[in-house]
C-alpha positions as CSV (number, residue, x, y, z in Angstrom):
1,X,8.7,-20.9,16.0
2,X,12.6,-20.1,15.5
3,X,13.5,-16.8,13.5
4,X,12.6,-17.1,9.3
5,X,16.3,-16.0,8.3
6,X,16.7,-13.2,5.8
7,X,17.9,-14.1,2.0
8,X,20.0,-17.1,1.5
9,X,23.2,-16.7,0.4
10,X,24.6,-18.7,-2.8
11,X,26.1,-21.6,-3.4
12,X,29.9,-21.4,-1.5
13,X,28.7,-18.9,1.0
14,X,28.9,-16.7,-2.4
15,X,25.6,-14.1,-2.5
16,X,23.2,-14.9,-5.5
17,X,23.5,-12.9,-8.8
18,X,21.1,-10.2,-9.6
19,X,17.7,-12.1,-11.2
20,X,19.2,-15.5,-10.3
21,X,15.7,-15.8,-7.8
22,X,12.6,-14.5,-8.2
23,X,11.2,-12.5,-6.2
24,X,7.4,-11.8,-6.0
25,X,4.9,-9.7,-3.6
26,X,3.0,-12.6,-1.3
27,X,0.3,-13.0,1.4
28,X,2.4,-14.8,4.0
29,X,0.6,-17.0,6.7
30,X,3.2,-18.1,9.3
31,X,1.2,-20.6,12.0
32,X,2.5,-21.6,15.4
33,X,1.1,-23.9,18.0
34,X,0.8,-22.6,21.5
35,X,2.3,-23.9,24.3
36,X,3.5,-26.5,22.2
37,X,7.0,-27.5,24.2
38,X,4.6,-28.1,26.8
39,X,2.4,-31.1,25.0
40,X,4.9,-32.5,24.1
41,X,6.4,-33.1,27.3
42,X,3.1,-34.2,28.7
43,X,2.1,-36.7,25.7
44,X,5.2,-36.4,22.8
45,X,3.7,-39.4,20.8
46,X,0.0,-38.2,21.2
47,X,0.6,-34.3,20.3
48,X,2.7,-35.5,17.2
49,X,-0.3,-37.6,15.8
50,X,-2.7,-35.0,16.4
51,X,-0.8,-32.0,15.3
52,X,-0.2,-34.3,11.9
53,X,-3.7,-35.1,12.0
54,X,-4.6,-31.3,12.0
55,X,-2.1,-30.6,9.1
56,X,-3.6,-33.5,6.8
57,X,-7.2,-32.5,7.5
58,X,-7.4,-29.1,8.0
59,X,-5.0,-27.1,7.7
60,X,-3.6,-28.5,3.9
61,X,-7.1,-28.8,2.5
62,X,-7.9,-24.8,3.9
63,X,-4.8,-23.6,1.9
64,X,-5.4,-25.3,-1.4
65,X,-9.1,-24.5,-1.3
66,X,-7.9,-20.8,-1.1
67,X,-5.7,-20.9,-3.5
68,X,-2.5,-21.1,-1.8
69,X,0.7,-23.1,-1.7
70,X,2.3,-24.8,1.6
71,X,5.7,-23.7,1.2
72,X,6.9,-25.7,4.9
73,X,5.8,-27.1,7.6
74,X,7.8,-27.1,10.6
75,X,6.9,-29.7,13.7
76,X,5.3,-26.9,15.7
77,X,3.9,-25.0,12.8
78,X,3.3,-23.5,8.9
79,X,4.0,-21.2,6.3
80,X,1.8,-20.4,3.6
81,X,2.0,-18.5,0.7
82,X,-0.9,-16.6,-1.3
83,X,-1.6,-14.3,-4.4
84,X,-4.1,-12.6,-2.5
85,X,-4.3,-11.1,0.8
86,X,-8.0,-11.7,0.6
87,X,-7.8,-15.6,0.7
88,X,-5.1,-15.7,3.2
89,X,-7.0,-14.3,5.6
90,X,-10.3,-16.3,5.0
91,X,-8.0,-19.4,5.0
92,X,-6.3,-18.4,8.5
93,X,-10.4,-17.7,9.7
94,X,-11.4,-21.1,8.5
95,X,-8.5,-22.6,10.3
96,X,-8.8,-21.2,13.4
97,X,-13.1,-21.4,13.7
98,X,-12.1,-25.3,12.9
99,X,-9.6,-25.2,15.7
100,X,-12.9,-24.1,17.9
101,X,-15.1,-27.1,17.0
102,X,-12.1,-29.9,17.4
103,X,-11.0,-28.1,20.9
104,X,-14.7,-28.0,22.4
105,X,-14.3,-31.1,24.2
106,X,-11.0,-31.6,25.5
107,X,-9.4,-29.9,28.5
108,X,-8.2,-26.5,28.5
109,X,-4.4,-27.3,28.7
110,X,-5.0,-30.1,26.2
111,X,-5.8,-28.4,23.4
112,X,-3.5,-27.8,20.3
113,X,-4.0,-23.8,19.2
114,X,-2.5,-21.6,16.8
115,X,-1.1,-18.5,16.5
116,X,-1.2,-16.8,13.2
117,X,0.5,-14.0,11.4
118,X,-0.5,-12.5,8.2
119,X,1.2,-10.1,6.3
120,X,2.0,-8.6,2.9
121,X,5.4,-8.7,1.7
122,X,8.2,-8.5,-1.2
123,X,9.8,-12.3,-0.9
124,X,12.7,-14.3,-2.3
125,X,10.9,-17.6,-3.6
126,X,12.8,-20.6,-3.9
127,X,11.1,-24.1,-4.9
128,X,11.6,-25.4,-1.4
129,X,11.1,-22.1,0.7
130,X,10.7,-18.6,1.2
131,X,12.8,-15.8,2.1
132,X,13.0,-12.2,3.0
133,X,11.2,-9.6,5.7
134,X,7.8,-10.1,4.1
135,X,8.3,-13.9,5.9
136,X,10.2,-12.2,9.1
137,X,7.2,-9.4,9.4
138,X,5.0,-12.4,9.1
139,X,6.5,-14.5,11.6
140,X,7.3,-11.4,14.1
141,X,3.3,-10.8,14.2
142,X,2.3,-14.8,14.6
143,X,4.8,-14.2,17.6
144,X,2.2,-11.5,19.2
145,X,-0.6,-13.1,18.4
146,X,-2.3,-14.8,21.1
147,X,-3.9,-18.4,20.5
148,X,-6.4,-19.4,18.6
149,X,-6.4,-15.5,17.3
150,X,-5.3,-14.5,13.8
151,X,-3.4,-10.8,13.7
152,X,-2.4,-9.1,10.3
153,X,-0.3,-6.3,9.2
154,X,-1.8,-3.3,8.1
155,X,-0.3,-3.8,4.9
156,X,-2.9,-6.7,5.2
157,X,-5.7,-4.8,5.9
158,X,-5.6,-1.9,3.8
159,X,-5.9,-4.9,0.8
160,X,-9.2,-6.7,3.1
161,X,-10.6,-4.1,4.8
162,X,-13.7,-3.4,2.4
163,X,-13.7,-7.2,1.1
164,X,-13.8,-9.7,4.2
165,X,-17.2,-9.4,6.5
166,X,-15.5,-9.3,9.9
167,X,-14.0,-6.9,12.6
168,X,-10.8,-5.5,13.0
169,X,-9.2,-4.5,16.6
170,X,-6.4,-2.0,15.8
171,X,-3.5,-2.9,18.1
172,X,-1.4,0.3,16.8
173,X,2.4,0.4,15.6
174,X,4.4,-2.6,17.4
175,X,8.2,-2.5,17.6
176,X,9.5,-6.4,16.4
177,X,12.6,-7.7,16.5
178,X,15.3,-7.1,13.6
179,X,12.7,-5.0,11.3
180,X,13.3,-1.2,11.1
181,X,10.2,0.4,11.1
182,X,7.8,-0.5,13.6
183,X,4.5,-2.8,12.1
184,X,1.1,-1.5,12.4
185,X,-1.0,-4.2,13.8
186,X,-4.8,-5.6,13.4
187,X,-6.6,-8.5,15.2
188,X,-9.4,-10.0,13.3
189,X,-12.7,-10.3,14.7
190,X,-14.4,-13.1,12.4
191,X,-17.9,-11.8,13.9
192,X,-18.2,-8.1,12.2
193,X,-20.7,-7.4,15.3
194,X,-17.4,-8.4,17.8
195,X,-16.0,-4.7,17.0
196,X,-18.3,-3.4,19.0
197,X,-17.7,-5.8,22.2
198,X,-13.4,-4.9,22.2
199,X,-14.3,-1.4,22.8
200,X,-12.4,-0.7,26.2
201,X,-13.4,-0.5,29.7
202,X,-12.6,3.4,30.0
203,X,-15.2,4.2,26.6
204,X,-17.9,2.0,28.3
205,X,-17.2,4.0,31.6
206,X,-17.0,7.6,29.5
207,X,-20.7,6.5,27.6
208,X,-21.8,5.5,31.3
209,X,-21.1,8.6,32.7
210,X,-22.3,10.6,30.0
211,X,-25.8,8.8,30.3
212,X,-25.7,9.8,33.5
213,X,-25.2,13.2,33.2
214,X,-28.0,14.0,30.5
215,X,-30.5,12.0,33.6
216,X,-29.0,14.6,36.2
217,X,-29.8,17.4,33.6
218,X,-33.2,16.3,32.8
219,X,-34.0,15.8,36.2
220,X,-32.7,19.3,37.4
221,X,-34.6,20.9,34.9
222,X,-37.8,18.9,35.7
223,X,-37.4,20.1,39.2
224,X,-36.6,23.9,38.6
225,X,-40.1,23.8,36.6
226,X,-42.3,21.8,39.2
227,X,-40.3,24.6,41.9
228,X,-42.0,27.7,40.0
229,X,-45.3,29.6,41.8
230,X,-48.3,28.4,39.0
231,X,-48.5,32.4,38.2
232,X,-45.1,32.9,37.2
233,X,-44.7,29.5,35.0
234,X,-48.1,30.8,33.4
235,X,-46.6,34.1,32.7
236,X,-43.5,32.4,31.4
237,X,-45.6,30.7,28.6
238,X,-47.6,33.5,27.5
239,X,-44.7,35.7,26.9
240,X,-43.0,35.7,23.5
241,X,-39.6,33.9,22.7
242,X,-38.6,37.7,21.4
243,X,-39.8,41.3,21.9
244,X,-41.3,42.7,18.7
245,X,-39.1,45.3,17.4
246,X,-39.5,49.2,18.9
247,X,-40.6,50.2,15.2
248,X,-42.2,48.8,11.9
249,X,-39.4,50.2,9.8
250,X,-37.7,47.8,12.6
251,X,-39.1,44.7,11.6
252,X,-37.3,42.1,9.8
253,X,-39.5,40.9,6.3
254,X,-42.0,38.3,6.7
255,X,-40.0,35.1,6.2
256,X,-41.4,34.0,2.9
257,X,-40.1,37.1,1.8
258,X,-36.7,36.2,2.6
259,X,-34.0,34.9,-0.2
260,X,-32.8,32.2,1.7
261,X,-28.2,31.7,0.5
262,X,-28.4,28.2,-1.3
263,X,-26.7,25.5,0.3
264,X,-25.1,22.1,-1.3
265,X,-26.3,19.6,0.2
266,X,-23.9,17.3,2.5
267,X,-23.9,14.6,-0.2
268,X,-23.0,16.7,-3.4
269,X,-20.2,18.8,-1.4
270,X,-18.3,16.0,-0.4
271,X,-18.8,14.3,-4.0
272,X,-15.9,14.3,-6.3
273,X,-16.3,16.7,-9.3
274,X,-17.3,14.9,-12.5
275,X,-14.6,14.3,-14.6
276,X,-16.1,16.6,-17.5
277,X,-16.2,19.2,-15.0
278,X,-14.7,22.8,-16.1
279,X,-11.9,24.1,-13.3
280,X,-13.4,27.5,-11.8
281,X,-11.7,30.9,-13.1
282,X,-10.5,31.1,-9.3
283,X,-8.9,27.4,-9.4
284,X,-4.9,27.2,-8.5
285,X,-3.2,27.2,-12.6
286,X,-2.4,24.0,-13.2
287,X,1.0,22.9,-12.9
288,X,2.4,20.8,-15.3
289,X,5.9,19.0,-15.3
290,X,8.3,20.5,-16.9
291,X,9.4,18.2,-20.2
292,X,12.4,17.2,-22.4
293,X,11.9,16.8,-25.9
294,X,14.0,13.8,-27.0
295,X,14.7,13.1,-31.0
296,X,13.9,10.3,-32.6
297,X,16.6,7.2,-33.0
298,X,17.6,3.9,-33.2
299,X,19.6,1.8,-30.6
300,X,20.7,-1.4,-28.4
301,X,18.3,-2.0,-26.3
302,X,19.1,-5.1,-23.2
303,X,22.5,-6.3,-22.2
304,X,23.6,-10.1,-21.0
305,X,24.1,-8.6,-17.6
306,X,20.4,-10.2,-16.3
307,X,18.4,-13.1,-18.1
308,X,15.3,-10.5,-18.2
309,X,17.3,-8.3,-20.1
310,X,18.2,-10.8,-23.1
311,X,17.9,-10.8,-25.8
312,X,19.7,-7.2,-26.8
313,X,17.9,-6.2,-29.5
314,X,17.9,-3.1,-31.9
315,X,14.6,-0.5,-31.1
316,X,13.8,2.1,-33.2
317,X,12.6,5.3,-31.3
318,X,10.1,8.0,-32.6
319,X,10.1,11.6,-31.0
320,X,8.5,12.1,-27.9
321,X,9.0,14.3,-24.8
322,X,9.5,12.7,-21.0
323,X,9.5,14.5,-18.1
324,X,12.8,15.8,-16.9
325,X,12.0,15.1,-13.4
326,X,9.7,12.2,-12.0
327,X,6.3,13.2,-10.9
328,X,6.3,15.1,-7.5
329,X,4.6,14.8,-4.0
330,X,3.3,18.8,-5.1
331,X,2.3,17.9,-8.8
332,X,0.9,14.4,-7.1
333,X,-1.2,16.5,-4.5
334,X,-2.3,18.6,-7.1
335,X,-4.2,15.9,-8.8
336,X,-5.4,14.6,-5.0
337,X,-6.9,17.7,-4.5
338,X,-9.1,18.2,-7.8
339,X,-10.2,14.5,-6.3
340,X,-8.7,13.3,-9.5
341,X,-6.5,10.9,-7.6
342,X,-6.9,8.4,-4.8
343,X,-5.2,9.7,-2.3
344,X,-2.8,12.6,-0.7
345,X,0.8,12.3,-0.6
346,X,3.4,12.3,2.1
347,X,6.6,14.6,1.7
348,X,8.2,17.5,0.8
349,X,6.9,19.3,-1.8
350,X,10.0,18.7,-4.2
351,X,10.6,15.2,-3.4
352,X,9.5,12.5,-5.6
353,X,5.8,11.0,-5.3
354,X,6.4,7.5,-3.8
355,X,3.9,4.6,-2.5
356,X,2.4,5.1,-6.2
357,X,0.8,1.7,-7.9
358,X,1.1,1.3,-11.5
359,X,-3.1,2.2,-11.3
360,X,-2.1,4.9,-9.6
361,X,0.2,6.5,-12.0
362,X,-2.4,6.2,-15.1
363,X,-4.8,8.3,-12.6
364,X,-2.5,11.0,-12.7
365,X,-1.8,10.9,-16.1
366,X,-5.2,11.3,-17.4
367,X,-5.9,13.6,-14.7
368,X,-3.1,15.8,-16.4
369,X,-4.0,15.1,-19.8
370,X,-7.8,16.2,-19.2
371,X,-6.4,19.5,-17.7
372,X,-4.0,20.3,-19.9
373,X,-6.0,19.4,-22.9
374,X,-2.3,17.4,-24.2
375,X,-2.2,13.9,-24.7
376,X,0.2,12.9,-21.4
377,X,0.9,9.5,-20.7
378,X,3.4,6.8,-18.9
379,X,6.5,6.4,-21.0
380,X,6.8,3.0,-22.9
381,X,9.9,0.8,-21.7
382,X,12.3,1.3,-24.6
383,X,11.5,5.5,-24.5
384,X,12.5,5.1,-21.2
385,X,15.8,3.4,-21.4
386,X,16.8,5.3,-25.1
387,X,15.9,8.3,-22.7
388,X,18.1,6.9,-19.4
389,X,21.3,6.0,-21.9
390,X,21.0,10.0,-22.8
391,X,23.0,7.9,-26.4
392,X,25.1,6.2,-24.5
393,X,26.0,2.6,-24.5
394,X,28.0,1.9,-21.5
395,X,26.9,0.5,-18.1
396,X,25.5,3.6,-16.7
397,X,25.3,6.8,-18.9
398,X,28.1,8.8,-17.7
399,X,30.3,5.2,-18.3
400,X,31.1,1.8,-17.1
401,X,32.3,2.2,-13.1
402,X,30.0,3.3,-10.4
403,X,31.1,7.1,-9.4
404,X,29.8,8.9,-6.4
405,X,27.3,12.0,-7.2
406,X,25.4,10.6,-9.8
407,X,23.0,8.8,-8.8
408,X,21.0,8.0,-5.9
409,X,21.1,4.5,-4.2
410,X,22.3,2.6,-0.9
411,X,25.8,2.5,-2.4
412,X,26.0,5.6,-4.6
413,X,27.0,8.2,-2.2
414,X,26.3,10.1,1.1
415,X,22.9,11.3,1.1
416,X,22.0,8.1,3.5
417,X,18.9,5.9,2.7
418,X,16.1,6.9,5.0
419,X,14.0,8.8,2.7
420,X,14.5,9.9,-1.4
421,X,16.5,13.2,-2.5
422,X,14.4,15.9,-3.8
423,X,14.7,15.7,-7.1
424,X,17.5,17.1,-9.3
425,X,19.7,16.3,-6.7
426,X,22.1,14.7,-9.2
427,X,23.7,15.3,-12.4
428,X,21.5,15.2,-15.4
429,X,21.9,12.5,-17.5
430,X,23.3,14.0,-21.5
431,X,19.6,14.5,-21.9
432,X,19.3,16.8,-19.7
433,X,16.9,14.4,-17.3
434,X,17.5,13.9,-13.9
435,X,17.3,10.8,-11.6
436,X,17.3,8.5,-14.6
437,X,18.8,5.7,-12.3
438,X,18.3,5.6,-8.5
439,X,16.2,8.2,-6.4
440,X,12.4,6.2,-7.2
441,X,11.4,3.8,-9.3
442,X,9.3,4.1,-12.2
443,X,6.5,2.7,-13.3
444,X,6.2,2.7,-17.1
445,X,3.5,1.4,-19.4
446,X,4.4,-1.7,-20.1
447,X,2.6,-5.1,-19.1
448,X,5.9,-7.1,-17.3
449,X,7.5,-9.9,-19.3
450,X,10.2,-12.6,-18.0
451,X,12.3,-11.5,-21.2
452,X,12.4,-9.5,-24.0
453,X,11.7,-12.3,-26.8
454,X,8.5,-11.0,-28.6
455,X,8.8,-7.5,-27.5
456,X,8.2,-4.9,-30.3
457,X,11.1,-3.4,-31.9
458,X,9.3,0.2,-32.4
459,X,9.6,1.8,-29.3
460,X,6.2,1.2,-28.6
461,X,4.2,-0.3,-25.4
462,X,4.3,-4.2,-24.8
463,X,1.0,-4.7,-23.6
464,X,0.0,-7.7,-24.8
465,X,0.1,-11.4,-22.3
466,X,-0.7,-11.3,-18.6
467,X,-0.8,-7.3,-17.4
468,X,-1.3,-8.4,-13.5
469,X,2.0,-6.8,-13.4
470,X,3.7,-4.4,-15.1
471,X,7.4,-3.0,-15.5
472,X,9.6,-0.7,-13.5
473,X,12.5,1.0,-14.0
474,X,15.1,2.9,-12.2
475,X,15.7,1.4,-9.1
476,X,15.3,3.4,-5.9
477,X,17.3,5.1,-3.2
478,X,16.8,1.9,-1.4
479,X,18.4,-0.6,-3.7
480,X,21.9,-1.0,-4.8
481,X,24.4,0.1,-7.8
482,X,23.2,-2.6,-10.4
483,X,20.0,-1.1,-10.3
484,X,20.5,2.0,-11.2
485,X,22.1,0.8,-14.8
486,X,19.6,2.0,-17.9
487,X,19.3,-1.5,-18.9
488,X,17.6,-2.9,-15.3
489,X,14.2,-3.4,-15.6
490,X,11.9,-5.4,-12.8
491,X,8.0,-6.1,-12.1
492,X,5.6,-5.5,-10.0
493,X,1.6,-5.9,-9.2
494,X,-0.1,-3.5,-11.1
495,X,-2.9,-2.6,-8.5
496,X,0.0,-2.5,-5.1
497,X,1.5,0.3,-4.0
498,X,5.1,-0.1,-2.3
499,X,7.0,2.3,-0.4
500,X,9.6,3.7,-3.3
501,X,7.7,3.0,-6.6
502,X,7.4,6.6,-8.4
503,X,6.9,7.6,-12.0
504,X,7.3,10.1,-14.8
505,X,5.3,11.1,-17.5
506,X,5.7,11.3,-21.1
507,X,4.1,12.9,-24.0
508,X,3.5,12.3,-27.6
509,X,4.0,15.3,-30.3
């Protein structure tokens, strides 16, 4: 299949407007037929019919009965899109094992296989197609798949691993074509038992020779007893396993006597500590973010610069403190390490906690609230932009043209894109915060809504409708000026975690 191209431009060659298409986080399926320049040559009428056969029967039922959508299909193969990872890869199973039964009786070189590439990915929909490196990753792993075999991304399978009864083959971090960082790799065994059978011809070899060795050992020390005069191996039974001591005053107590040093048992050690649980006088202090308290106010919340931010309406803002840094990797591993959060973060110590789901982020927060005994929580949207604008009203709080310093983003200055700032590493806002625009996104409480008609008008959460999703704000070191204004405002899957999605914490008087 040819290269998926990368976003579509506008109308006039012109690039599309910020929010003018939707973008969403997708299971992609990308299909190819093997060696299918060849069938054609041998039988072009024939191999059409088929491979139209194969769509209309299998391969268009499979997707709709997993809940999917055929965005294309494209002579020699498919793309598919999916809400969850999970069905994509049953659908590309049941495709393939289908593939196995039609193929059975027809010459090797006759049969039509696929190829297919699954993968996990941020996309540009449009009602015809689909756009962006989720598709490209997609299509770059179909590529390296071999036929009739399905490989995913391990964006993939850290979603499926603990939900899909079958095997995985790790094929390790793969280099593709146009994509940055290199893709981590998985072939999927549909037989769980097949993980045992890819093993590699060097373990089987290492187990081998290790059997061997324990015979050789056993069989040496067989020998070295069956060697021994019958006086000496009597002796050597007789005697005690150890000398008794020279003295009594010597001797160690009978062992019932002894207080033997409690042990935790393996299960109990490794088990997280109950969230009731009491930190030990010896524990590290606990280190909470430092906070900005903000005053109460009324302002303009919105601007007619994107149709999620309409209508602007007035928000009335009680007193509250935010954190005047987002949440970082150190304060994160804090919480990782009292096994109050799901996993350990990546980093320096004073950069910005990143790869953070919305579920994520309320794991920390109660984790801090419980410790500190204070009731901490993720800020509501409006607190969050009254807090960005630091009472301002222009484009970005320090005014209405992009200046280089203040923020961190792909075209904000000169600290490169690679990897977020520590934080503070720009001017504070008039509120004293810092990286209230650029550096990470942040997740806030709020469930995501196209729009703000219907949103609440105290300052309060919006957490009523669909809360599959929820709001960020921000933008990230990785995105460009517009989103960096206070007013931007985005969604994403609640329960996902994505590369530069952060947070900060607020807290109620």
């Amino acid at each position: 299949m040819g290269e998926i191209r990368n976003f579509r431009s506008g109308n006039q060659g012109e690039p599309p407007q910020h929010g003018a298409m939707p973008r969403r986080l997708a299971a992609i399926i990308v299909g190819d037929i093997a060696s299918y320049s060849r069938l054609m040559q041998a039988d072009e009428e024939g191999t059409h019919a088929r491979v139209k056969r194969i769509e209309r029967d299998l391969i268009m039922p499979s997707i709709v009965e997993h809940h999917g959508s055929l965005v294309k299909t494209t002579g020699d193969g498919f793309i598919a899109i999916f809400d969850s990872p999970v069905e994509a890869v049953r659908c590309s199973i049941v495709i393939q094992q289908n593939l196995v039964g039609r193929n059975a009786s027809l010459p090797k070189d006759s049969r039509i296989e696929y190829r297919i590439g699954v993968n996990l990915g941020d996309v540009i929909v449009e009602p015809d197609d689909i756009y962006g490196d989720g598709v490209n990753i997609a299509s770059r792993i179909e590529g390296i798949a071999e036929p009739g075999q399905v490989y995913i991304s391990g964006a993939i399978y850290e979603q499926i691993k603990h939900k899909v009864v079958c095997g995985y083959e790790s094929l390790g971090d793969r280099k593709v074509k146009n994509i940055t960082d290199p893709v981590r790799i998985y072939r999927v065994l549909p037989d769980a038992d097949a993980v045992g059978r890819t093993r590699g011809r060097r373990e089987t070899v290492l187990i081998f020779l290790l059997s061997i060795t324990v015979l050789v050992i056993a069989a040496g020390a067989l020998w070295y007893l069956l060697a021994q005069p019958p006086g000496r191996v009597d002796e050597q039974a007789a005697a005690p396993a150890v000398a008794p001591a020279p003295t009594p005053s010597r001797q160690p107590p009978p062992r019932e006597a002894a207080t033997p040093t409690p042990q935790p048992s393996p299960s109990l050690a490794s088990a997280p500590p109950s969230p009731a649980s009491t930190p030990s006088p010896s524990a590290t202090p606990l280190r909470e973010p430092e906070m900005i308290a903000i005053r109460g106010g009324s302002f303009t919340m919105g601007s007619n610069d994107d149709p999620t931010e309409r209508p602007v309406h007035q928000v009335t803002i009680k007193p509250f403190s935010i954190g005047k840094y987002p949440v970082t990797v150190q304060e994160w591993n804090e919480c990782a390490a009292a096994k109050a959060c799901s996993f350990t973060a990546v980093g320096k110590d004073d950069a910005p906690v990143s790869n953070v789901s919305w579920t994520d982020a309320r794991q920390y927060v109660a984790y801090l609230s419980q410790a500190a005994k204070k009731p901490y929580r993720l800020p509501s949207e409006a607190e969050w932009e009254y807090a960005a604008r630091g009472g301002t009203q222009s484009k970005y709080w320090w005014g209405d043209k992009l200046q280089p310093g203040m923020a961190g983003c792909k075209d904000c200055g000169d600290l490169g894109t690679e990897q977020p700032a520590k934080v503070g590493s720009f001017k504070p806002n008039p509120f004293g915060l810092y990286d209230m625009g650029g550096a990470i996104d942040q997740w806030v409480e709020d469930c995501w809504h196209r729009n703000y008609q219907g949103a609440p008008g105290d300052g309060s959460a919006w957490t009523g409708g669909d809360c599959s999703s929820h709001v960020l704000r921000s933008g990230s070191w990785k995105n460009d000026s517009r989103y960096v204004r206070p007013s931007n405002r985005d969604g994403y899957d609640t329960d996902v975690r994505y590369p530069t999605h952060g947070f900060r914490v607020a807290l109620s008087p």
